[in-house]
C-alpha positions as CSV (number, residue, x, y, z in Angstrom):
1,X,-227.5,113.2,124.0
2,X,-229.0,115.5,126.6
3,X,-229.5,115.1,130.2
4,X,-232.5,115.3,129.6
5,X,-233.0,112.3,126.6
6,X,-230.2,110.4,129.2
7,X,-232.5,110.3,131.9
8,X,-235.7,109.2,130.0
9,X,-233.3,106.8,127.9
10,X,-232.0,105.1,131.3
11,X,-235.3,104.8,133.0
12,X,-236.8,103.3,129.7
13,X,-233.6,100.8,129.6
14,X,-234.0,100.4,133.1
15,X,-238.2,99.4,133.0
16,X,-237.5,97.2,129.8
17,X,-235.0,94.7,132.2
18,X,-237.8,92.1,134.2
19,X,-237.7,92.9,137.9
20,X,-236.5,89.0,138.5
21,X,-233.2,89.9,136.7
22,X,-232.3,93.0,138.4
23,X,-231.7,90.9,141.7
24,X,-232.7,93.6,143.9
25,X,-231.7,96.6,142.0
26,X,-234.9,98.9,142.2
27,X,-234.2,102.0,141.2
28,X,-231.4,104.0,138.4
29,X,-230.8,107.6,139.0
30,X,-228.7,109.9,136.6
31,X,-226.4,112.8,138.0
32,X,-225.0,115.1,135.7
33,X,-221.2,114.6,137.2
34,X,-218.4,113.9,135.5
35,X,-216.1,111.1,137.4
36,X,-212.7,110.5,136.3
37,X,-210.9,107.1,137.0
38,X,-208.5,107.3,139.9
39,X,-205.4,105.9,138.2
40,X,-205.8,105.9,134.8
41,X,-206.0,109.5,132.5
42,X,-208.6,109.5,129.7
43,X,-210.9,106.7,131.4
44,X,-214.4,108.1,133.0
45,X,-216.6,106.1,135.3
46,X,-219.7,105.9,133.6
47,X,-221.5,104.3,136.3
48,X,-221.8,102.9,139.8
49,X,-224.4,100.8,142.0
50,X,-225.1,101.7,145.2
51,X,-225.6,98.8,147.2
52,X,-228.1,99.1,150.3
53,X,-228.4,102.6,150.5
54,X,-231.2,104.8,152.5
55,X,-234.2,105.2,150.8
56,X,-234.1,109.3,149.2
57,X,-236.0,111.0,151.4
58,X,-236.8,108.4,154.0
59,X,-236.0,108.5,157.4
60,X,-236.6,104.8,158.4
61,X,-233.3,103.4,158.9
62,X,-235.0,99.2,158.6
63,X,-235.4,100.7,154.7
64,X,-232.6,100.4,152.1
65,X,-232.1,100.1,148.4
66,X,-229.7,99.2,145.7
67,X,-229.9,101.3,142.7
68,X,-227.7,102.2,140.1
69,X,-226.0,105.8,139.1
70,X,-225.6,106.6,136.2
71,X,-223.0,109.7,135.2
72,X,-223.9,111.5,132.5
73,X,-221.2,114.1,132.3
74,X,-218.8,111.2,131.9
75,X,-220.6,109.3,129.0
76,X,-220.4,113.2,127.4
77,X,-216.7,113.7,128.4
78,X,-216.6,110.1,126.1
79,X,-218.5,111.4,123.5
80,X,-215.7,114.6,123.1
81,X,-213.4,112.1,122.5
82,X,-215.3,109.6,119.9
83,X,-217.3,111.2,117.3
84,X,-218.7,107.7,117.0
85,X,-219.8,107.4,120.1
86,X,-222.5,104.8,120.5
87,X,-224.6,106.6,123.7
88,X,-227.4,103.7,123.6
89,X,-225.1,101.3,123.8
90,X,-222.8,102.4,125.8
91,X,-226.0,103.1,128.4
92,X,-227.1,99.9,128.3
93,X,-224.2,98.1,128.4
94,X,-223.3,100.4,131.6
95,X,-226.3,100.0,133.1
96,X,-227.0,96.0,132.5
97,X,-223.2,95.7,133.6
98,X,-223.7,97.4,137.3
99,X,-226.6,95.2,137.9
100,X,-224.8,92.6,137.0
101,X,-222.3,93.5,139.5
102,X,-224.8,94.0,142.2
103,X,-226.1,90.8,141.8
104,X,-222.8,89.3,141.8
105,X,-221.4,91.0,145.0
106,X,-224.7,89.7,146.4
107,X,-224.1,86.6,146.0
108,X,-220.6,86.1,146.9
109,X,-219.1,86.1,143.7
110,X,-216.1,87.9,142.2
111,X,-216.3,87.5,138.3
112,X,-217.4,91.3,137.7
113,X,-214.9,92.5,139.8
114,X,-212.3,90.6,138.3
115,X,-213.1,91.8,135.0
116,X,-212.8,95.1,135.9
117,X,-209.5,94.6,137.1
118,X,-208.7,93.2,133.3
119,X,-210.4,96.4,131.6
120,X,-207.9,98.4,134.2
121,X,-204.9,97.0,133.2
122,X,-205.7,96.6,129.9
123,X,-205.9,100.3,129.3
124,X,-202.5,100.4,130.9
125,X,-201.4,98.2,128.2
126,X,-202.4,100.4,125.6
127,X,-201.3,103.4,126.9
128,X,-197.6,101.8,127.3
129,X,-197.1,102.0,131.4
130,X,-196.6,99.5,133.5
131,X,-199.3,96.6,134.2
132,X,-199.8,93.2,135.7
133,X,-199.1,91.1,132.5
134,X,-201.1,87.9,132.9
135,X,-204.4,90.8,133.8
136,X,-206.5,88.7,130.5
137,X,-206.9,85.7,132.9
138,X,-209.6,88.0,134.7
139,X,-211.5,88.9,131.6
140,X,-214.5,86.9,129.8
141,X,-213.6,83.2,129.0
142,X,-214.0,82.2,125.3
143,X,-216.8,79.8,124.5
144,X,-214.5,77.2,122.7
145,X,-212.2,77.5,125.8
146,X,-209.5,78.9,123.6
147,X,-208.4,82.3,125.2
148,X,-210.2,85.5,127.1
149,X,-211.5,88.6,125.4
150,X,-211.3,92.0,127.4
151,X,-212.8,94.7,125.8
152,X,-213.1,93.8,122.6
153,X,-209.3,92.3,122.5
154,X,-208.7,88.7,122.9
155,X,-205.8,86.8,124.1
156,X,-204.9,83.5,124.0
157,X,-202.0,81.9,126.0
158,X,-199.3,79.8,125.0
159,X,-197.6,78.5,128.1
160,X,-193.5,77.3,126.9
161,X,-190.9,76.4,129.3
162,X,-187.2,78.0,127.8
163,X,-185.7,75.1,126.7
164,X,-189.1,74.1,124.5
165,X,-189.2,77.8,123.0
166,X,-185.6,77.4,122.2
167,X,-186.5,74.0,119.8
168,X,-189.7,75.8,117.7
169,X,-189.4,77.3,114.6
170,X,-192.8,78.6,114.5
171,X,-195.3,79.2,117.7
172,X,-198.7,77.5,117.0
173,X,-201.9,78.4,118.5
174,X,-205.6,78.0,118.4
175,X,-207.3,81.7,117.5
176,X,-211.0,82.4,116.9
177,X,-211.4,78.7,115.9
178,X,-208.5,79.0,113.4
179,X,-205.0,76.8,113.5
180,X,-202.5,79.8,113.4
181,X,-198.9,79.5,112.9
182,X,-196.4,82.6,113.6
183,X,-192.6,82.6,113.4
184,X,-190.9,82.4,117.0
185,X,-189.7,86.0,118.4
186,X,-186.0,86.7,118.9
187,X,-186.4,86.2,122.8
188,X,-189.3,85.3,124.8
189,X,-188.9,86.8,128.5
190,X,-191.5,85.8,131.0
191,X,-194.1,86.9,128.9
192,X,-194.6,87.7,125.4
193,X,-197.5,89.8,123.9
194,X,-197.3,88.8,119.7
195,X,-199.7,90.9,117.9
196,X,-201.3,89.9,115.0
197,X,-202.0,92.7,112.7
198,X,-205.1,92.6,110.9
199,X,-206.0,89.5,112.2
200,X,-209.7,90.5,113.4
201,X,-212.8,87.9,114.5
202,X,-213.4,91.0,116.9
203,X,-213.4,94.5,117.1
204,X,-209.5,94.9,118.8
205,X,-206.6,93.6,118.2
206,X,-206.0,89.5,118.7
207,X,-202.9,88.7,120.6
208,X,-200.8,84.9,121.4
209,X,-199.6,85.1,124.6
210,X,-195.7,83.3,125.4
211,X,-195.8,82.4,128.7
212,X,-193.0,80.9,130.4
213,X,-193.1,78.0,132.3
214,X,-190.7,77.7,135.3
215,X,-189.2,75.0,136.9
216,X,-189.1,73.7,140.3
217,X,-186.3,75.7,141.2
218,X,-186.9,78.4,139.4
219,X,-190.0,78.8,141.0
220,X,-188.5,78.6,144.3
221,X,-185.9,81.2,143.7
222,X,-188.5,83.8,142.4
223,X,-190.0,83.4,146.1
224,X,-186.9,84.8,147.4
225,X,-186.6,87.6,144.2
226,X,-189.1,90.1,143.5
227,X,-188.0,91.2,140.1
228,X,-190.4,92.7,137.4
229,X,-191.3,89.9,134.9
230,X,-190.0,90.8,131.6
231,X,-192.4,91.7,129.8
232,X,-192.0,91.9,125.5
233,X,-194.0,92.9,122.9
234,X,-193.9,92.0,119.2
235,X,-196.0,92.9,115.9
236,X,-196.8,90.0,113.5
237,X,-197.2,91.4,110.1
238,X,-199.8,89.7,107.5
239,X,-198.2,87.5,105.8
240,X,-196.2,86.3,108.6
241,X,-199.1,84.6,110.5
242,X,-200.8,82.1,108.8
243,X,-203.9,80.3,108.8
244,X,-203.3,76.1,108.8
245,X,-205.1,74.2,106.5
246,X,-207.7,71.1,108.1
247,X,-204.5,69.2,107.7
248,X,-201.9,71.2,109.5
């Protein structure tokens, strides 16, 4: 898509929203700059909103604006990458998720924020480096209260103390509405990522989440101790996860 068709695109996208719902958001404007994330390699800021800025062109300090900016040469730098890049939606989904932001940081709230933290670390997981393990707990909270989805993966947490993990046979957990049962990993650390291949209600890949839970003590010595958790990470082949039937 051109910088051109961007522009008209975003200021289409932009008219289409009702002016009640863009909470004080009054304007989009699209720069053809490419901004790279800070930290992470292969990630592009796509867009930013600009809370309370001067008015272009106006002199009159009283007179501000939120608006959001849209960075086309990003969106194209994505586009290189994925010859099935969706531009439309990745537009509106950029631009409905900044004013979503603006209207959150307006009114006090965090949620958008903490999301973005999740996506973050969450492409740190997938590129193999080092990230905050328990980062899903900031994504978008399941409907049926049974996990958190962050970009397009979902993760649902199983929370064990040692000794309990050390009696199961299998590890049972509630995914996308189904009873699934998967054979217990060789070790558990402080947290355990189990994949389930294939396994697909959404467009990434579905993970149960072992979680240990600590003790009294425990807890109280890891005050004193600031050790990496240990973090593992362990492929469930089909065939190895099942779906339970009504009865179990």
């Amino acid at each position: 898509m051109t910088l051109e068709e961007f522009e008209r695109r975003a200021e289409e996208m932009f008219e289409s929203i009702p002016p009640e719902y863009r909470g004080g958001v009054e304007y989009v404007m699209v720069s053809e700059e490419a901004v790279p994330h800070g930290e992470l390699p292969d990630v592009w800021t796509l867009g930013e909103c600009a809370t309370g800025e001067l008015d272009l062109g106006d002199d009159v300090p009283d007179n501000v604006r939120s608006g959001v900016h849209l960075y086309h040469g990003s969106f194209a730098a994505l586009a290189a990458q994925d010859p099935d890049f969706d531009w439309e939606g990745e537009l509106y989904e950029t631009l409905t998720h900044e004013i979503r932001h603006h209207r959150e940081s307006t009114a006090g709230e965090a949620g958008l924020e903490d999301f973005d933290y999740a996506a973050d670390e969450n492409f740190k997981r997938r590129d193999g480096v080092a990230y905050d393990p328990l980062f899903y707990q900031n994504g978008e909270p399941l409907e049926d209260g049974g996990g958190w989805e962050v970009d397009g993966d979902l993760f649902v947490e199983v929370t064990l103390s040692a000794a309990e993990f050390e009696r199961m046979e299998e590890i049972h957990a509630d995914v996308a509405g189904r009873r699934v049962s998967l054979p217990r990993p060789e070790a558990m650390g402080d947290v355990c990522f189990m994949y389930l291949e294939e396994f697909r209600p959404g467009p990434g890949e579905t993970a149960v989440v072992l979680v240990r839970r600590r003790g009294a003590m425990e807890s109280l010595r890891g005050i004193f101790h600031s050790d990496a958790p240990q973090v593992l990470e362990w492929s469930v082949a089909p065939g190895d996860w099942l779906v339970e039937d009504e009865d179990g």
